[in-house]
N, C-alpha and C positions, 0 to 999 in steps of 0.2 A: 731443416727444411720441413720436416718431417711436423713440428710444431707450429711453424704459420700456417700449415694446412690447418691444421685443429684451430688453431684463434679464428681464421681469416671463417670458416665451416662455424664455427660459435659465435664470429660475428653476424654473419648471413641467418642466422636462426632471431639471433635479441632481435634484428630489425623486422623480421616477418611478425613478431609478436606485437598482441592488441596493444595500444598505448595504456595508462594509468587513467586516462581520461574517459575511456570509453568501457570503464568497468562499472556493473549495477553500481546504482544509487540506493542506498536503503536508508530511511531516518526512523526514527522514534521519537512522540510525541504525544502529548494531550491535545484529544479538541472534543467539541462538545458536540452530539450526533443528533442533527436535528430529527432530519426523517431518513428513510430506508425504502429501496425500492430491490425489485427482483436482482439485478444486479448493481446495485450503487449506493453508496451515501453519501446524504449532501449535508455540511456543516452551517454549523449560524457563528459557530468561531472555533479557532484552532490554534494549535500554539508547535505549527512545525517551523523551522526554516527555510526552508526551500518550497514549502508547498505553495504552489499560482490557483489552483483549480477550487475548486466550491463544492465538488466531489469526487467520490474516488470509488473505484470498481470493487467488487468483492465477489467472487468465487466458490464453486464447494471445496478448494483447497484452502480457503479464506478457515482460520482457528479463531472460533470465538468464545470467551470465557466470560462467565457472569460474574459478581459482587464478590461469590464464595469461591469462584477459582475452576470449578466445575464447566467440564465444554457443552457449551448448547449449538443447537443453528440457527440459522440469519431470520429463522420466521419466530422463533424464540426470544429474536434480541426485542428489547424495548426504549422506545426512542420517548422524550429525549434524553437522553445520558450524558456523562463526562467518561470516556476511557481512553484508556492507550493504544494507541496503533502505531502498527511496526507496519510501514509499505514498502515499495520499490517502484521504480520507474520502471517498466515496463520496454527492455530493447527493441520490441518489434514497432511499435507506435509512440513510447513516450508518455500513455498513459499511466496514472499512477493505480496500484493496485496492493489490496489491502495482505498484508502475511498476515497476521493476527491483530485482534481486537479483545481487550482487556477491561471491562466495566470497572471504572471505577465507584460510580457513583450513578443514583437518577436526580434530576435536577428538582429541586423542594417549589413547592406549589402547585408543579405542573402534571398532568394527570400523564403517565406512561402509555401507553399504547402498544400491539406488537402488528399494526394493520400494515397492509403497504399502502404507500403513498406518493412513490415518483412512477413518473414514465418507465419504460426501460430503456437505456440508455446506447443507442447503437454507435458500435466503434468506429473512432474517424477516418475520411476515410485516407486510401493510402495518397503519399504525396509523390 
């Protein structure tokens, strides 16, 4: 008896637990980083799967590395570029939000910049 207490007590716990479905999203991927704004960046193409939006937030917990692998910050970065980003959807809104950003490259012709150039971008609001 004493043992379906214990299963029936460890069933009641699996079913309190979050489902599989509703656990962070995180991708990696290349896209090319048009401009930069105090909190945002907005691409001119990208190569996630999942990603819907045209930009994505970035943070002082946001890591970013130049060409040579060395960490700068977001007023350092220069746009436009090709690198890596690693984001997450964001559980409280759904926003995506950048972990790190990895330069791969600056795009050939086009003059670099490190000015900003978006609006800042105010979080949506709650539904």
């Amino acid at each position: 008896m004493k043992k379906m207490y214990s299963l029936l007590i460890i069933a009641f716990i699996i079913a309190w637990l979050p489902p599989a479905a509703q656990a962070e999203f995180r991708e990696e991927g290349i896209a090319i980083i048009g401009e930069k704004g105090p909190n945002a960046l907005r691409f001119e193409a990208n190569g996630f799967s999942a990603f819907r939006d045209r930009y994505m937030l970035v943070s002082g917990l946001t890591r970013i590395y130049n060409e040579a692998g060395e960490p700068i910050s977001l007023a350092e970065l220069k746009v436009p570029c090709e690198a890596r980003i690693l984001y997450r959807k964001r559980a409280s809104d759904g926003a995506s939000e950048a972990i790190s950003i990895n330069i791969e490259s600056y795009i050939e012709g086009r003059e670099t910049e490190t000015v900003w150039s978006l609006p800042e971008i105010e979080p949506l609001p709650p539904q």
